[in-house]
N, C-alpha and C positions, 0 to 999 in steps of 0.2 A: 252206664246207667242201669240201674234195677227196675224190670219189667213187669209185673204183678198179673198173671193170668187170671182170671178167675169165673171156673165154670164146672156145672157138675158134671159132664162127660169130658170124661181122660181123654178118651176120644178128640173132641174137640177141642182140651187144650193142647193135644199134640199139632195139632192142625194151625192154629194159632201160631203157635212159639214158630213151626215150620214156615209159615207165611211170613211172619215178622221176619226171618233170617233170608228166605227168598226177595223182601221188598229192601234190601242193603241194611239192615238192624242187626246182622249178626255179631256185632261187639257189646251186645246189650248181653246182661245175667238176666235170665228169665226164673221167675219163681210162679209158683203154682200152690193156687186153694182148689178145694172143688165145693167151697159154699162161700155164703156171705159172713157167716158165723167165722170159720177157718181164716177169711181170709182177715178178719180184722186182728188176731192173732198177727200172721203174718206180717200187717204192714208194723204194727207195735213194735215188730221185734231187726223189721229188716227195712225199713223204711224204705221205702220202691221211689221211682220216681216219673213212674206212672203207672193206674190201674186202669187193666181192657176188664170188663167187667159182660158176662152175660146178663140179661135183665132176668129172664124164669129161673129158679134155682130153690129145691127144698130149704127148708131151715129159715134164709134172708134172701130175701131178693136183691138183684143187683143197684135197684133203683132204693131200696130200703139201705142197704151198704151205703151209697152213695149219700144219703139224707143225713146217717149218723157220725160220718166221716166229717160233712160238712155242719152238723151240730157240735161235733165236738172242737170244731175250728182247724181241721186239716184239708189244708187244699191243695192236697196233691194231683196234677192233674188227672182227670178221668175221665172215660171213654167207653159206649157199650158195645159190644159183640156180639149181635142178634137175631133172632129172626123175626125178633117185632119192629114194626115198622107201621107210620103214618101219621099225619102231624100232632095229635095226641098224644101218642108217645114221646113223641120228640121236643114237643113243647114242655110234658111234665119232666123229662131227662134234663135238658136247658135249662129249666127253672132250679132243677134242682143241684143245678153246678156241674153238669158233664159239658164235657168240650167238644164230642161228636157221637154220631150213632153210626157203626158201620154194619148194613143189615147181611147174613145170609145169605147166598152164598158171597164171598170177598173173593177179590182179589191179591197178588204182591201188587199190583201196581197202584189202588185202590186204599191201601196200609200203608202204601210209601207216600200218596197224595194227600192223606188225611196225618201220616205222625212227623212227615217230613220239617215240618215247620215245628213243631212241639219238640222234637230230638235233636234239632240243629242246634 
């Protein structure tokens, strides 16, 4: 399965892609945006078959990525990667079709708890 990062620090999608391989996903192809703009490119062209998405992010936000994905009637699973958190956010991210929020700092075991079920 194809993985779709997407985050504006390199930084932090290395850290990602690393975890996800740490929590037993290493048979997945990871691909990488570092906006929300980029990443809609991406999924057009590589179709993922999930986006970990940050919510902060110049250009699109991850929750905005997320709204026009699901405006344009693609529901591929998705998931944020962030350091927002509380039920506000978490209420508008559910509303808006994400399937979980995993906040800052994660863990592998924590990635393996939350995509275990969506990757089996």
């Amino acid at each position: 399965m194809k993985i779709l990062v997407v985050d504006d620090s390199k930084a932090m999608r290395m850290i990602v892609i690393r975890t996800l391989k740490q929590a037993g996903f290493d048979d997945c192809v990871t691909l990488e945006a570092s906006s929300g703009v980029e990443a809609l490119e991406v999924i057009a062209k590589e179709r993922p078959g999930l986006i970990l998405s940050d919510w902060n992010m110049p250009e699109m936000k991850g929750i905005d990525l997320l709204k026009k994905l699901r405006a344009d009637g693609n529901e591929t699973p998705f998931g944020f990667i962030t350091s927002e958190s509380g039920e506000d956010i978490a209420h508008v991210a559910t509303e808006a079709g994400a399937m979980f929020i995993v906040t800052k700092p994660f863990t592998a075991q924590k990635f393996g708890d939350v995509l275990s079920p969506i990757l089996a």
